[in-house]
C-alpha positions in Angstrom: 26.5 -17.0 4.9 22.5 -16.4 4.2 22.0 -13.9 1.6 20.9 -10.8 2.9 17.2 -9.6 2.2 15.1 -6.8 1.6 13.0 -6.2 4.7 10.1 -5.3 2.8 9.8 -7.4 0.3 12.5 -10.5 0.9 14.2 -9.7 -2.0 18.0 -9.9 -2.4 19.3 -6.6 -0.7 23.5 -6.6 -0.8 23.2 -4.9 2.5 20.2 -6.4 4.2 18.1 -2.6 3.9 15.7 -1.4 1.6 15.9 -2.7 -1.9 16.1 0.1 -4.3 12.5 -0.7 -6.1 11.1 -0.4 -2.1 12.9 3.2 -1.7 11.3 3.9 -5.7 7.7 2.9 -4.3 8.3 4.5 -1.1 9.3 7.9 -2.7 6.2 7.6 -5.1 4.0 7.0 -2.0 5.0 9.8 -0.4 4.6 12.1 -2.9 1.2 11.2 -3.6 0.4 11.7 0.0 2.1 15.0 -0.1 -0.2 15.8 -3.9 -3.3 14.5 -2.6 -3.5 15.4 1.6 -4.4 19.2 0.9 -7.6 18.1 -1.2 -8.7 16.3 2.0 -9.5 19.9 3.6 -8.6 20.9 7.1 -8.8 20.6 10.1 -5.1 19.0 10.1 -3.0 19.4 13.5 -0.2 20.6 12.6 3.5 19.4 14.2 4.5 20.9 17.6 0.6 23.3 17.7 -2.7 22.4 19.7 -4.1 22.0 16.6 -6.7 24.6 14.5 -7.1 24.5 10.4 -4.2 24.7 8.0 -6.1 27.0 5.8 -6.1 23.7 3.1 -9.9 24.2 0.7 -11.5 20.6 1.0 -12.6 19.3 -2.6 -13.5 15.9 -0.7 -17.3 15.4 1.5 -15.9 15.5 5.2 -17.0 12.4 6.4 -15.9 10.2 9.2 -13.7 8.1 7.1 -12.3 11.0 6.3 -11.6 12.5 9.4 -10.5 9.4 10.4 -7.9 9.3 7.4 -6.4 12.3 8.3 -5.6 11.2 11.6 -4.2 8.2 10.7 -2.1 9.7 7.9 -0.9 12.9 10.3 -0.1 11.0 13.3 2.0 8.3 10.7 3.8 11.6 8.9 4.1 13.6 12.6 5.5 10.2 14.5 8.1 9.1 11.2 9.4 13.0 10.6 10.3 13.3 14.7 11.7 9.7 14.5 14.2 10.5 11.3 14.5 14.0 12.4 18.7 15.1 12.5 18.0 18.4 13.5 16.7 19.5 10.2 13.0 19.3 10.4 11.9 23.1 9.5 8.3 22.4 8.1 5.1 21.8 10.7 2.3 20.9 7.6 1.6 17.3 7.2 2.0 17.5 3.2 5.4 19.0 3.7 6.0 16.6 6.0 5.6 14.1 3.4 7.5 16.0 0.8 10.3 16.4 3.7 10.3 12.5 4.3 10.7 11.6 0.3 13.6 13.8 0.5 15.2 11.4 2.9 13.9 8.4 2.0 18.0 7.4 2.5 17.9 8.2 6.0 14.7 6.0 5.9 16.2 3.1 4.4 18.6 2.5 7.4 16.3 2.8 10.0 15.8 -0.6 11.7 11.8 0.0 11.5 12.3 0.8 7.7 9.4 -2.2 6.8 6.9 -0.5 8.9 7.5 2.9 7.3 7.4 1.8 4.4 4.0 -0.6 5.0 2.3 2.8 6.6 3.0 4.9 3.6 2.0 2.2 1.2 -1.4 2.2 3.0 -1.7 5.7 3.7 -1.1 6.9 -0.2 -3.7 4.1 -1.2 -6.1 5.6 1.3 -5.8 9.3 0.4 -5.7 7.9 -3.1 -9.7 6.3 -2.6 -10.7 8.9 -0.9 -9.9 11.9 -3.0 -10.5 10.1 -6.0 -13.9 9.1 -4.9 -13.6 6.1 -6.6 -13.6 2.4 -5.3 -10.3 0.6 -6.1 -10.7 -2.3 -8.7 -9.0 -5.2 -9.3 -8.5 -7.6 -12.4 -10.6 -11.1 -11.9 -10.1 -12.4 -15.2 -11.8 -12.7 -19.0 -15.5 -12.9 -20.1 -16.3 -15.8 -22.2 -16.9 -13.1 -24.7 -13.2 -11.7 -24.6 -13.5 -8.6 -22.8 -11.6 -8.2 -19.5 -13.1 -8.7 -15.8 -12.4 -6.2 -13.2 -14.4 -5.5 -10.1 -14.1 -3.6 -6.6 -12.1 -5.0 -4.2 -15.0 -5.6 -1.7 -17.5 -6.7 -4.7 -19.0 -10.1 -4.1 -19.4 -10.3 -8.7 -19.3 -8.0 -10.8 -20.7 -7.6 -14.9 -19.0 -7.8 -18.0 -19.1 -4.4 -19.9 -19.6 -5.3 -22.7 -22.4 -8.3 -22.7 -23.3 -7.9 -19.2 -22.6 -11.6 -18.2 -22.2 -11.5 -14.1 -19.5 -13.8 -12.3 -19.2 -14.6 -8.9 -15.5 -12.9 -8.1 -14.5 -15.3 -5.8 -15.2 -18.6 -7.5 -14.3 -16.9 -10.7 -11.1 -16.0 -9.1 -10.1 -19.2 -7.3 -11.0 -21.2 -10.2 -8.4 -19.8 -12.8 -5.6 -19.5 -9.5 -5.9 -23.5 -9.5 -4.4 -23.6 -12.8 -2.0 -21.0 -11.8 -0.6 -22.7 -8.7 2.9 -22.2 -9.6 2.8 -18.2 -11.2 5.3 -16.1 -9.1 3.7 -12.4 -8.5 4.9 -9.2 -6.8 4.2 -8.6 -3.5 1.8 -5.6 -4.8 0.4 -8.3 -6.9 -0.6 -10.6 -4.6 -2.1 -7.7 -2.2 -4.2 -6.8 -5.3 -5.0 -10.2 -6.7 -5.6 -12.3 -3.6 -5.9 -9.0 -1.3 -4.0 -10.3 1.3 -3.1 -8.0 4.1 0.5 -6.3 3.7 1.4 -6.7 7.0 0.0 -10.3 7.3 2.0 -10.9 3.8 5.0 -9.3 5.6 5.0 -11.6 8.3 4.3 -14.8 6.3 7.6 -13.4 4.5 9.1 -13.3 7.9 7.9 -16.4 8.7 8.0 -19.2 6.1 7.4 -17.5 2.1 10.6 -18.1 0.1 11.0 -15.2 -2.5 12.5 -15.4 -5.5 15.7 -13.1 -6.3 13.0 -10.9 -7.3 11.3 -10.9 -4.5 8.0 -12.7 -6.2 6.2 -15.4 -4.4 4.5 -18.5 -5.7 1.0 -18.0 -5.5 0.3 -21.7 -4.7 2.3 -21.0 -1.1 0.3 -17.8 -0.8 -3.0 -19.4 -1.2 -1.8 -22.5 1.1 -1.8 -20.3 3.7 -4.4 -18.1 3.0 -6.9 -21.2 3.6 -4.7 -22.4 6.5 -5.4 -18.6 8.5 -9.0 -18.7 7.0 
């Protein structure tokens, strides 16, 4: 008999659900949705109304991405607290929806789309993360010749050392140190981060043909074999 695997992140799972580091990360992401959704001011429809303003103070630039965000993030916290709802749904504001949700991240855990919740939160706390910090996202690339370490936004085509102000392209600096690392096993966050691979694209390759470890890492020589084979 196949050993039974996490959905989320192919590790081993004794049941075939939610491995209990997913339901840790997936209780931390939706508390930080619940923390961080007010600063992104209202309008916010609210669950069950035809909308109008929650009354929340923005501390964030209303911007299209923003607007945009709390769409996406409502309609994700509206559509998963109906879904999981057992009668016990008694809150309409979409950051105690996500406080209500990380109370039941149990009931979450068995639901056959318990991947995809967990993918949509993952993205959505990241989001409201970016935006109410105001602050790009960084990433590590690596170490200056000088010692000090590389990091640079996730979008940035180089980025400059801080301390001697050498610049390196982050892609060739990248790809050039993962050819000696070929056969490292990261995280699944790790690899997102690192290689920023798309979660669900990861998921699927997971799905599909990536062998995890009993930790749920994966080699980051498969990973990049089929990053260049999608490219």
């Amino acid at each position: 008999m196949a050993d039974l695997t996490c959905p989320a992140c192919g590790a081993k799972s004794g049941d075939g659900l939610l491995c209990s580091r997913c339901l840790s990360h997936l209780r931390s992401d939706l508390h930080t949705i619940a923390a961080l959704l007010p600063e992104l001011g209202a309008p916010l429809q609210r669950l069950g109304s035809g909308g109008g303003s929650t009354g929340y103070h923005s501390t964030v630039p209303i911007t299209d991405a923003v607007s945009d965000a709390r769409s996406v993030m409502g309609n994700d916290l509206v559509t998963w607290a109906c879904e999981l709802d057992m009668g016990d749904l008694d809150v309409t504001e979409h950051a105690d929806l996500a406080r209500w949700l990380a109370a039941r991240v149990q009931r979450i855990r068995s639901h056959a789309s318990a991947d995809e919740i967990a993918d949509a939160f993952y993205e959505d706390a990241r989001l409201v993360s970016r935006l109410t910090d105001r602050r790009p996202d960084r990433r590590p690339v690596g170490q200056c010749a000088c010692g000090k370490a590389l990091t640079a936004t996730l979008d940035a085509s180089t980025t400059a050392c801080s301390s001697c102000g050498t610049t390196y392209d982050v892609a060739g600096w990248v790809d050039a140190r993962m050819d000696d690392a070929e056969d490292y096993w990261l995280t699944r966050d790790e690899i997102v981060t690192l290689l920023g691979v798309n979660r669900g694209t990861l998921r699927s390759w997971i799905h599909r043909e990536l062998t995890p470890d009993a930790d749920g890492r994966l080699r980051i020589g498969d990973v990049r074999r089929l990053m260049t084979r999608s490219a």
